[in-house]
C-alpha positions as CSV (number, residue, x, y, z in Angstrom):
1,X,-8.7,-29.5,33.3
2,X,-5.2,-29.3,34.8
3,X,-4.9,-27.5,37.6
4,X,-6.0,-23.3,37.2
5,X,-3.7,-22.4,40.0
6,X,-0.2,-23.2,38.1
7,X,-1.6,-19.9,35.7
8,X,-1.8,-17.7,38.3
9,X,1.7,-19.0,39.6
10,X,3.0,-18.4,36.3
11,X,1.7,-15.0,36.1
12,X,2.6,-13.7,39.7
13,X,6.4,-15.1,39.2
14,X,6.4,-13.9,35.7
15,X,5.6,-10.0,36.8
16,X,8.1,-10.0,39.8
17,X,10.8,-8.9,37.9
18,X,10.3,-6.9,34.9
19,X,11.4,-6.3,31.5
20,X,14.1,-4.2,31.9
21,X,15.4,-5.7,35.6
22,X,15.4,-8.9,33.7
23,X,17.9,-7.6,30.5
24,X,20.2,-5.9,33.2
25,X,20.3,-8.9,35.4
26,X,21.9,-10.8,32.5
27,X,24.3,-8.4,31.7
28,X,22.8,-8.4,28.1
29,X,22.4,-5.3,25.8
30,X,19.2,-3.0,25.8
31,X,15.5,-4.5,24.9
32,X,16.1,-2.0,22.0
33,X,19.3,-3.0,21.1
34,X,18.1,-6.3,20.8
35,X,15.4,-5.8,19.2
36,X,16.9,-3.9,16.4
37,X,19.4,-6.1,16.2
38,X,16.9,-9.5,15.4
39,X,14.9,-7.4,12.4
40,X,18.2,-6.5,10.7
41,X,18.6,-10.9,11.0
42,X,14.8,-11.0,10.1
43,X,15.2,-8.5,7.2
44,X,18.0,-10.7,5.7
45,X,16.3,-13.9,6.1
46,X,13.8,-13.2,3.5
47,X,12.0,-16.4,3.3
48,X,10.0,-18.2,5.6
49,X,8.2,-21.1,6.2
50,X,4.2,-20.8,7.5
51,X,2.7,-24.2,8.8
52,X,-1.1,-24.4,9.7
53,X,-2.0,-27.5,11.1
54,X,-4.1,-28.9,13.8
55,X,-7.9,-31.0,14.6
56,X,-9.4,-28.6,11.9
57,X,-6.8,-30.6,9.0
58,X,-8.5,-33.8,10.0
59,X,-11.5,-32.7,8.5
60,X,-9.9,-31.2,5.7
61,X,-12.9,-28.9,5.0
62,X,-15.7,-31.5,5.0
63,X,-18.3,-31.4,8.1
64,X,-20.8,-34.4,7.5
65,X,-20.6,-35.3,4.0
66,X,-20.7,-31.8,2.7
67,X,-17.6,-29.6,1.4
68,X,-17.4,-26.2,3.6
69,X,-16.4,-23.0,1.8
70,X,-13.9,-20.3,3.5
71,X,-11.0,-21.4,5.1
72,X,-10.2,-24.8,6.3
73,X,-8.9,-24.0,9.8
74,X,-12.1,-21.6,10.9
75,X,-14.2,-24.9,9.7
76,X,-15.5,-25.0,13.3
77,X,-17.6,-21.6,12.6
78,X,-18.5,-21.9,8.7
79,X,-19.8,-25.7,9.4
80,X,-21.6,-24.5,12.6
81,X,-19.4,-27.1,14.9
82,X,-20.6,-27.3,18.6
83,X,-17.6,-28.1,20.7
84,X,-18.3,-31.2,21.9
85,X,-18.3,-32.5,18.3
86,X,-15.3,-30.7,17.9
87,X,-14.0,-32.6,21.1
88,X,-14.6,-35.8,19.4
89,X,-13.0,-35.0,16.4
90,X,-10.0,-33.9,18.5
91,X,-10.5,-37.2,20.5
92,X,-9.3,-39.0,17.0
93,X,-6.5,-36.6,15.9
94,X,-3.5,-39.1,15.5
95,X,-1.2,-37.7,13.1
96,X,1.4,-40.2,13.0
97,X,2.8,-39.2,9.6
98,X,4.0,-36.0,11.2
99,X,7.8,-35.8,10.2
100,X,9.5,-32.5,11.8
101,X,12.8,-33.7,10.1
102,X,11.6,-34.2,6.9
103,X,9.5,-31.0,7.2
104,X,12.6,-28.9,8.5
105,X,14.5,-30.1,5.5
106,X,12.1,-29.2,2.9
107,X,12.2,-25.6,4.3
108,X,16.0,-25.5,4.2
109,X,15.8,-26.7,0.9
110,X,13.3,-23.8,-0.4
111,X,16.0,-21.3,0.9
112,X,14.1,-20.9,3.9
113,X,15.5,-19.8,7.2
114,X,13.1,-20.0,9.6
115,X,9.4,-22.0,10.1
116,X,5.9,-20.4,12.1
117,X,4.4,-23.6,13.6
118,X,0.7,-22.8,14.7
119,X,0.7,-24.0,18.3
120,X,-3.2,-22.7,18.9
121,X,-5.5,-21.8,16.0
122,X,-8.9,-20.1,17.0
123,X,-10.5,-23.4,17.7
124,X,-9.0,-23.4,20.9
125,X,-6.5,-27.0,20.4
126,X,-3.4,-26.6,21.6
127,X,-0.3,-28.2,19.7
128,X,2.1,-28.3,22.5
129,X,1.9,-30.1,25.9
130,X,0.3,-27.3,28.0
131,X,-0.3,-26.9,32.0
132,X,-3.4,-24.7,31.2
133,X,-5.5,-27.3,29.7
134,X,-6.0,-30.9,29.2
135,X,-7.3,-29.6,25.7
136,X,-3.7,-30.2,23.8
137,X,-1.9,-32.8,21.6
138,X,-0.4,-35.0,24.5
139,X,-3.7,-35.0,27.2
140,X,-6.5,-35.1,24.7
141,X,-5.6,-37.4,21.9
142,X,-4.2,-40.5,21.0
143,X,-0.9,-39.6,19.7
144,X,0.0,-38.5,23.4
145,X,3.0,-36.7,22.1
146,X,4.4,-33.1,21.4
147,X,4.3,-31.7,18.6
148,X,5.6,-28.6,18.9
149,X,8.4,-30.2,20.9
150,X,9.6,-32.5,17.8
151,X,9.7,-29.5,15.6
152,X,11.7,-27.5,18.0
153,X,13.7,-30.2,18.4
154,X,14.2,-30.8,14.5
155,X,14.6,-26.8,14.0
156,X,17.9,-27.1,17.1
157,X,19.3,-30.8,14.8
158,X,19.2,-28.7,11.3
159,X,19.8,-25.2,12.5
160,X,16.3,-23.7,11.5
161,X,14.6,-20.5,13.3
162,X,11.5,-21.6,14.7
163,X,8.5,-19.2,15.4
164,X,4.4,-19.5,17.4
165,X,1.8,-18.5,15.1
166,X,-0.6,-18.4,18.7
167,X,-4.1,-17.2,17.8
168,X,-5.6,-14.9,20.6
169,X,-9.5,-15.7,20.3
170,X,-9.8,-19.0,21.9
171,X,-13.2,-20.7,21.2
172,X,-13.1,-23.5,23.1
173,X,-11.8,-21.7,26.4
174,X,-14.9,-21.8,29.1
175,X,-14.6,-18.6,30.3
176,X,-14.7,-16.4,26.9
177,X,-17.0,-14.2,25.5
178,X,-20.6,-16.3,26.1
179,X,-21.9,-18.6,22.9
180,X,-24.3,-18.9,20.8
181,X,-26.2,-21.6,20.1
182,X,-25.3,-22.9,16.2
183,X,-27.7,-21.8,13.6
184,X,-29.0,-25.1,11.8
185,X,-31.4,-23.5,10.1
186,X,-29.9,-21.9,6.6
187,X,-27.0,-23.6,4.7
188,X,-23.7,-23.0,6.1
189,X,-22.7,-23.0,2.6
190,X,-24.2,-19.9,1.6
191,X,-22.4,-17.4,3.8
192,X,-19.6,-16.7,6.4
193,X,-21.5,-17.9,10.0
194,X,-20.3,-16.5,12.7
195,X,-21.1,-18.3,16.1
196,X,-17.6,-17.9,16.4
197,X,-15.6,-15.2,15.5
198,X,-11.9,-14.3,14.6
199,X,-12.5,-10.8,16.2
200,X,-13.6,-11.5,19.3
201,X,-12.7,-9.3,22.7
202,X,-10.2,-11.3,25.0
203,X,-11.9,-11.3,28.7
204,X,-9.8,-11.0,31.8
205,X,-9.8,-14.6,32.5
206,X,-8.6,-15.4,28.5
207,X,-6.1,-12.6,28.8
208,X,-4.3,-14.9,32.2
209,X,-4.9,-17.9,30.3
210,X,-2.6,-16.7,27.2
211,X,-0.2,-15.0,29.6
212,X,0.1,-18.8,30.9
213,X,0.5,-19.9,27.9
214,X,3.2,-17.6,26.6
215,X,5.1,-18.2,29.6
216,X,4.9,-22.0,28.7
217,X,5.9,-21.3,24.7
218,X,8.8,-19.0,25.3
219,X,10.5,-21.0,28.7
220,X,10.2,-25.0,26.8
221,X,11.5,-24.6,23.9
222,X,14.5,-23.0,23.3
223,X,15.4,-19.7,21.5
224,X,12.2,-18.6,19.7
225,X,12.7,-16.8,17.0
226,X,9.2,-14.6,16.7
227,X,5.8,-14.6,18.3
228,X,3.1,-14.5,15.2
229,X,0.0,-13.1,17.1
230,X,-3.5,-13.1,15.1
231,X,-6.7,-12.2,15.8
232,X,-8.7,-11.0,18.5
233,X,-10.3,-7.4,20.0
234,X,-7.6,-6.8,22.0
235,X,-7.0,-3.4,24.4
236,X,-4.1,-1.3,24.6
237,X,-3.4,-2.6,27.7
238,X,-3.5,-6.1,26.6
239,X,-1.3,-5.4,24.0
240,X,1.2,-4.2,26.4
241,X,0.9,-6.8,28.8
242,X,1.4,-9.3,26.0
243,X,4.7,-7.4,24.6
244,X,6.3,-7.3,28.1
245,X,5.6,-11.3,28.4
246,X,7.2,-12.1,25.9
247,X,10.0,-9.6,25.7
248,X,10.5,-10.7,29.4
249,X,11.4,-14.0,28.7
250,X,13.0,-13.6,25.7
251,X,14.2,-10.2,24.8
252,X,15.8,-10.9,20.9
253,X,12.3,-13.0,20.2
254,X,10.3,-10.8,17.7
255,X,6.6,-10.1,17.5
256,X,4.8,-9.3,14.6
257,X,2.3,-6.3,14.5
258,X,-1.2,-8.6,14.8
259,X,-0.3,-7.9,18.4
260,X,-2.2,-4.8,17.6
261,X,-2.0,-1.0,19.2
262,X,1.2,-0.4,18.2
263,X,3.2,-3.1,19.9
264,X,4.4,-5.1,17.3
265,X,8.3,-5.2,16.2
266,X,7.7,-5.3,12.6
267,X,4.2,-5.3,10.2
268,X,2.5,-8.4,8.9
269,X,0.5,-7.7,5.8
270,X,-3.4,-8.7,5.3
271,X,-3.4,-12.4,4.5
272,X,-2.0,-12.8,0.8
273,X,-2.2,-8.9,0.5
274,X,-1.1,-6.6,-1.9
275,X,2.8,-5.4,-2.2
276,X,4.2,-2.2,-2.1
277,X,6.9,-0.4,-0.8
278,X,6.5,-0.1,2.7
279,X,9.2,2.9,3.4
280,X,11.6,2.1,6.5
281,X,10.2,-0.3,8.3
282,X,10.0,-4.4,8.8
283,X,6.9,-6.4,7.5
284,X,5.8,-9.8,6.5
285,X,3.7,-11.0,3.5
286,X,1.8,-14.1,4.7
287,X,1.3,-16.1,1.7
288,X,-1.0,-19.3,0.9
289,X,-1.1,-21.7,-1.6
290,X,-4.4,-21.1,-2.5
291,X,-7.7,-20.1,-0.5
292,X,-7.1,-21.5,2.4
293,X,-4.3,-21.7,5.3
294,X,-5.4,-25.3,6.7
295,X,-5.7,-28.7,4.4
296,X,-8.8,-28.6,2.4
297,X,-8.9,-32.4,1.1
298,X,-11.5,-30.7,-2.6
299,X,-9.5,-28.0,-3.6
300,X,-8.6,-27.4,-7.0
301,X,-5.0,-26.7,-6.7
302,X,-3.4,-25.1,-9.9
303,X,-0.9,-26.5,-12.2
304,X,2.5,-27.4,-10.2
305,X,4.8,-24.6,-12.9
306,X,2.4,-22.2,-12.7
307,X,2.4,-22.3,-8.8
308,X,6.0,-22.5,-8.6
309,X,6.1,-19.3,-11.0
310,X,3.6,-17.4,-8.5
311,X,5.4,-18.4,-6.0
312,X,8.8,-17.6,-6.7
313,X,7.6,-14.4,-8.2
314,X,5.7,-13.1,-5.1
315,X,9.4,-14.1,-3.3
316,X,10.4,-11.9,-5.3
317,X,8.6,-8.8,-5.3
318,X,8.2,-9.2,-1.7
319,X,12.0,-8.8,-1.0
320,X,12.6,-6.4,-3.7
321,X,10.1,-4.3,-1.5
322,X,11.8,-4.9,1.8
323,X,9.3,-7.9,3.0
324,X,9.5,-10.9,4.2
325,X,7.5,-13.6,2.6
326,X,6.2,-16.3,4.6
327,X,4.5,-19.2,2.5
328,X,2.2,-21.8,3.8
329,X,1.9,-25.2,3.6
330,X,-1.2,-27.4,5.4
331,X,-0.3,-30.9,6.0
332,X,-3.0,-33.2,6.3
333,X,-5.1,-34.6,8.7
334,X,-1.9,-37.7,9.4
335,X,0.5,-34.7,9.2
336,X,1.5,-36.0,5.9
337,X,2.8,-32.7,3.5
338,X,0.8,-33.1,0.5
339,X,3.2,-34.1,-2.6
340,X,2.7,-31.1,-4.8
341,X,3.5,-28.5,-1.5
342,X,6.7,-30.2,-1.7
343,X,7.3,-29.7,-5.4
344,X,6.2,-26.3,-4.8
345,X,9.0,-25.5,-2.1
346,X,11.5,-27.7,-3.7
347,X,11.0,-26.1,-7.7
348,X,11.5,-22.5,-5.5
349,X,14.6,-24.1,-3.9
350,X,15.6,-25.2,-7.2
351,X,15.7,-21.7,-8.6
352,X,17.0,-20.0,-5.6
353,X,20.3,-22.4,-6.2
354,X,20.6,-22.1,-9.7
355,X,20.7,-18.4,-8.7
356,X,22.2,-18.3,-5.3
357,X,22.9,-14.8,-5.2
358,X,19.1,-13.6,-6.2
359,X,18.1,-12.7,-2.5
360,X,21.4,-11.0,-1.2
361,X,21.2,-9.0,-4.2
362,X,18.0,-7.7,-4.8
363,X,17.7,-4.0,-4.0
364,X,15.0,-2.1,-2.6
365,X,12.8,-0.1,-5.0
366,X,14.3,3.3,-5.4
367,X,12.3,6.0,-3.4
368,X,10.6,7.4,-6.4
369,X,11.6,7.3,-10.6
370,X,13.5,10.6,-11.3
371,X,11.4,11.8,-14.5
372,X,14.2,14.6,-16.1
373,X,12.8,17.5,-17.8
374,X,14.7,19.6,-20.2
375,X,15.1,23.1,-21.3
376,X,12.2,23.2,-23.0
377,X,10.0,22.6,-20.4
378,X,8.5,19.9,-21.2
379,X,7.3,16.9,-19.1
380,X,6.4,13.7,-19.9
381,X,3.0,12.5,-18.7
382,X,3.4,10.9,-15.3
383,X,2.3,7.4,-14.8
384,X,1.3,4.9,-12.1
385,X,4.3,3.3,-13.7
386,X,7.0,6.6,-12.9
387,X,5.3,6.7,-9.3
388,X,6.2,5.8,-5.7
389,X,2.9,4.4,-4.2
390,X,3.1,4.8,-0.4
391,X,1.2,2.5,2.3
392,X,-0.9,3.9,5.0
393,X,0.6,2.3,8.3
394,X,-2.0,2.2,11.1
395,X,-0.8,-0.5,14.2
396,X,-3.3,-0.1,16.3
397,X,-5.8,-2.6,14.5
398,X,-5.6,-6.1,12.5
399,X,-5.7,-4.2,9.5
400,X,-2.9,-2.2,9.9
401,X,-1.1,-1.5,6.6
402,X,-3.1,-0.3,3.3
403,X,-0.5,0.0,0.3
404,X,-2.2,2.7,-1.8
405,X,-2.7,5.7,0.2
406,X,-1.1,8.2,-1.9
407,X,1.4,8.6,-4.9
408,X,4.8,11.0,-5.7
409,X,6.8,11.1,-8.4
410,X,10.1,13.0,-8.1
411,X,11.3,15.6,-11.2
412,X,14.6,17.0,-12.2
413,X,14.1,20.2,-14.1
414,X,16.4,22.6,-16.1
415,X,13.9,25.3,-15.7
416,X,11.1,27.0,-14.1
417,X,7.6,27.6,-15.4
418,X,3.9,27.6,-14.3
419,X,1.7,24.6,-15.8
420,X,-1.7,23.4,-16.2
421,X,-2.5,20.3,-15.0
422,X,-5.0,17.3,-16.0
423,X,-5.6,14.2,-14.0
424,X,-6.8,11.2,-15.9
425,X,-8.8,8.4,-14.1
426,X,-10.9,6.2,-13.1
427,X,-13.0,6.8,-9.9
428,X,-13.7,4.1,-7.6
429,X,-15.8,6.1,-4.9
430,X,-18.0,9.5,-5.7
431,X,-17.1,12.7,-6.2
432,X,-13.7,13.0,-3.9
433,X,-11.7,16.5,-2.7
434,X,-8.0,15.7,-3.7
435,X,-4.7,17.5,-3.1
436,X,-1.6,17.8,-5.3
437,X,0.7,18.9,-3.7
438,X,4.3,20.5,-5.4
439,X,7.4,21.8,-3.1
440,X,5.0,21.9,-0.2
441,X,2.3,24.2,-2.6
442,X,-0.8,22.6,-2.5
443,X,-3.8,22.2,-4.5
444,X,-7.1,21.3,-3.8
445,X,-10.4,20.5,-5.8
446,X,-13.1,17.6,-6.8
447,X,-12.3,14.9,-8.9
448,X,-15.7,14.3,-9.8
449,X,-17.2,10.5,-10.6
450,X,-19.3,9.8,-13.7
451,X,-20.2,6.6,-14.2
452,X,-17.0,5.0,-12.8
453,X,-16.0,5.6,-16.4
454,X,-12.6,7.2,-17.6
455,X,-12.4,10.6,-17.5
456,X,-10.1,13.9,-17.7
457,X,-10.7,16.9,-14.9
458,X,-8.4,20.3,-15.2
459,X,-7.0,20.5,-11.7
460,X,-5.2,24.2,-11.8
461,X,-1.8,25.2,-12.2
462,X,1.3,24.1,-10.5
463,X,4.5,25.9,-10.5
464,X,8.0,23.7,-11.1
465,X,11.1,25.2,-10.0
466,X,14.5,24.6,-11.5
467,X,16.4,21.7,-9.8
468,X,14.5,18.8,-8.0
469,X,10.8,18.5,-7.1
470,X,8.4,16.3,-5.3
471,X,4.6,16.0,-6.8
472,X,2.2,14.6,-4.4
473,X,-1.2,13.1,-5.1
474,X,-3.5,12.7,-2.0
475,X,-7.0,12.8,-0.9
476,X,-8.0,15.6,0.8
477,X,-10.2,14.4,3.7
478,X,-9.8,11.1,4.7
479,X,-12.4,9.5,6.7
480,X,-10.0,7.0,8.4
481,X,-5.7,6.8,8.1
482,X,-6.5,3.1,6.1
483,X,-8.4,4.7,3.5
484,X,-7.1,4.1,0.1
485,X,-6.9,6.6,-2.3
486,X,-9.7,5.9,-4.0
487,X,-9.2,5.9,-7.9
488,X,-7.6,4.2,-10.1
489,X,-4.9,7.0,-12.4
490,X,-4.6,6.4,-15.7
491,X,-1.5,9.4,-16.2
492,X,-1.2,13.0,-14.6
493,X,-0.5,15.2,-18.3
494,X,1.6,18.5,-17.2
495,X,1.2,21.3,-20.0
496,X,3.5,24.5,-19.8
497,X,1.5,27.7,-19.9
């Protein structure tokens, strides 16, 4: 191992000045300002390109003859992989078909304005030429080159953002949380093993070694455009300490919200989550090809239109919403892009410039339908379909946005009146307290659960004012702020007394 005493050096020099000092030193505006300024850029770039590649895409989801389930770049844990095998597989990583041109062309093509290279997974490998370790791209294997250096270099040639995906657990790092031993005895094949995890707490001595390694990312490579943490049990404190790294070295560089505890600059989404409308603020959908983020050499990959109509459709959906979508590809074990991920980005591309407006265009989803109601009182039913669904928002963990916490629909009414109300649905929990909730009046009572089957409940009255009004459906008692809300509505019927 290189020399442990250039970390500390790189710590001690990095905390002599600090985040603000450093912006006023430089003349340059606010951290704030700055900040606020790179997600309006990140808003309007839309489109991203994800890249997950490393030692794990050299074994492209076989360990020994045998096909591992779960995802391709955690192959180490599902296949039980003690780390000096790992180290010898690492020993013969030689990906000499790795193109950063080619590759920073393909995204450009797509309509893609920036890439996230992952410079560290969870296995530990390090894609960049690091002082930290000799357990990176250039020390430990026979390409002896780096990586992340050629694709920041490619990114400055072709104008292209470039953004670290940098994984925070570290399971090769000899001072982490203690091992242990692999279980050979049950088939890794039959469940999720975890001698290693993805949530895993980040000891003092891992906490200096990523601080190194930030330092390292964010001083040797030019502008970077965000830091795309993941992973990890991480403290409020190390959250913070991780923030003011980063923001100390580069100010305008963004970090997403798998930072954790409230740190982030903008939301990322659970992997290949479900869209909604995530009210004011910035996010990221993180988006694979299929069920996995690193090559699997066995998948069954669908047909290349239907892909390209998934694809472009999630696009856009996620931008209609106000998200970023970030797409994956997983080169393989040479660092060859497999041909069909091409045909993928390039059939999006392909659409994006018969329509080259499609992106700048697309509006956010309107705050809520406006359902009119007349003279006569009468309301339509209201639907899922008439509704705003609004996400929970909780930075503090990995699982930090939940897009189904509660629903409003907003009505415009030529007159007043008192109506019944029945709620039509489909529970997904037991018998639950719920609220509706109509110009700040509330009502509470049990939507009871029989059989998971449909069913109708009477909930009371509500009164409707002339003019505008807001209806609000929400649990009651939640047990968490992620909690969903718990049934699945078929219509809300509205009946004048």
């Amino acid at each position: 191992m290189k020399k442990f005493v250039l970390i500390i050096t790189i710590i001690l020099t990095l905390f002599v000045v600090s985040c603000d000092n450093n912006v006023e030193t430089h003349g340059r505006a606010s951290l704030q300002q700055q900040t606020e300024t790179a997600l309006e850029e990140f808003r309007a770039d839309h489109f991203g390109l994800f890249i997950h590649f490393g030692v794990y895409s050299k074994l492209g989801g076989i360990w020994k003859g045998e096909k591992i389930p779960y995802y391709a770049e955690q192959i180490m844990n599902h296949a039980r992989i003690t780390i000096p095998e790992y180290e010898a597989v690492a020993k013969e990583f030689n990906p000499t078909d790795f193109n950063a041109d080619e590759i920073v062309l393909l995204a450009k093509n797509a309509g893609m304005k920036y890439i996230v290279f992952t410079t560290k997974h969870h296995d530990g490998f390090c894609m960049f030429d690091t002082q930290t370790t000799d357990y990176d791209i250039v020390d430990f294997t026979p390409y002896g080159k780096d990586i992340v250096k050629e694709l920041a270099d490619a990114c400055h040639r072709h104008g292209m953002k470039l953004g670290f995906y940098y994984s925070l657990p570290d399971w090769h790092f000899p001072y982490g949380i203690p091992r242990l031993e692999p279980d050979s005895t049950t088939n890794c094949t039959e469940h999720v093993n975890q001698v290693y995890s993805p949530l895993e707490i980040i000891t003092p001595e891992l906490e200096d070694y990523i601080v190194a390694q930030l330092t390292e990312l964010l001083t040797n490579y030019g502008d970077i455009y965000t830091m795309w943490f993941d992973m990890g049990l991480i403290t409020s404190e190390q959250s913070r300490r991780f923030r003011e790294t980063v923001k100390s070295l580069q100010p305008q560089c963004l970090i997403n919200g798998r930072i954790m505890n409230n740190m982030g600059d903008y939301m990322t989404l659970p992997d290949n989550g479900n869209i909604s409308s995530y009210g004011d603020i910035y996010w990221d959908n993180p988006t694979s090809l299929y069920n996995s983020w690193g090559y699997k050499s066995w998948i069954e990959r669908p047909t290349l239109d239907k892909q390209i109509e998934t694809q472009k459709q999630r696009l856009l959906t996620t931008v209609v919403n106000g998200g970023n979508l970030l797409l994956n590809i997983a080169p393989d074990g040479t660092g060859k892009v497999l041909d069909y991920e091409k045909d993928v980005l390039n059939g999006i591309g392909d659409f994006l410039r018969a329509h080259p407006d499609t992106l700048e265009h697309l509006q956010p989803c309107p705050i809520d339908c406006i359902i009119g109601v007349g003279k006569d009182g009468h309301i339509p039913t209201l639907t899922p379909q008439d509704c705003k669904p609004h996400a929970a928002i909780d930075g503090t963990g990995y699982m930090s946005v939940q897009p189904n916490s509660w629903l409003s629909w907003q009505l415009d009414s030529q007159t007043s009146g008192e109506y019944d109300v029945f709620i039509v649905y489909k529970p997904e929990n037991d018998a639950k307290e719920y609220t509706l909730t109509c110009n700040g009046v509330s009502k509470t009572g049990v939507l009871p659960s029989i059989d998971r089957m449909l069913q109708t409940t009477y909930f009371g009255t509500l009164s409707i004012k002339e003019g505008p009004n807001e209806i609000i459906l929400d649990q009651a008692n939640r047990c968490n702020s992620l909690e969903p809300l718990g049934l699945e509505l078929e219509r809300i019927i509205l009946r004048k007394r």
